[in-house]
N, C-alpha and C positions, 0 to 999 in steps of 0.2 A: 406397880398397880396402875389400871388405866384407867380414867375418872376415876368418879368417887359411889358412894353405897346411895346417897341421892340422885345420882343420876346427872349431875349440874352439868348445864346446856353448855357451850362453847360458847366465848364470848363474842366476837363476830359474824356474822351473817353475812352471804352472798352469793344473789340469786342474777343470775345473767342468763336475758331470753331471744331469740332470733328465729326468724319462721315460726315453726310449730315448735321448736326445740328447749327444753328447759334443762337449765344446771343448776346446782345449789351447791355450796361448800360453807362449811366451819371452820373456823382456825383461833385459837387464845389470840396468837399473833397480830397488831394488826396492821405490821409493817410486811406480814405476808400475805394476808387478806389484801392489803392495796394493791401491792405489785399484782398480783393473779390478777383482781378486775381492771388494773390497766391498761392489761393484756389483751382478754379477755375483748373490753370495750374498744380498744384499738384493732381490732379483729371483726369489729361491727354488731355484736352483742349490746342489745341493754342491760345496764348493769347498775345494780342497786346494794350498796353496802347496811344490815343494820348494824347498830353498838348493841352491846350490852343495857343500854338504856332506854332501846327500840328507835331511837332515832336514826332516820333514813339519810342517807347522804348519796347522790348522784356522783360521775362522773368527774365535774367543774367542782365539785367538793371534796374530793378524795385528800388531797392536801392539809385540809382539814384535820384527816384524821390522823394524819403523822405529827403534826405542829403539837396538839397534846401532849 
């Protein structure tokens, strides 16, 4: 079964944007949400992760969210 009958959102958020170009992805994971916006931001993309608790974290913060 994939989700659930509520519909429950993914717990990470991330949106990385360059020129006119826009990407977004979801993942539970969020030792795989970091690697992708490493990438991602290493590639010249801005890139902004949120949690599950809407807090935004850049770049200089990713770290951040593996130490959890």
């Amino acid at each position: 079964m994939q989700g659930n009958a509520r519909g429950r959102a993914l717990a990470y958020k991330m949106v990385a944007e360059r020129d006119n170009e826009k990407c977004s992805f979801a993942r539970e994971s969020r030792l795989l949400i970091v690697a992708k916006a490493k990438v991602w931001a290493s590639e010249g993309w801005q890139v902004v992760i949120t949690d599950p608790d809407g807090k935004a974290y850049t770049p200089p913060e990713f770290d951040q969210l593996l130490a959890a």
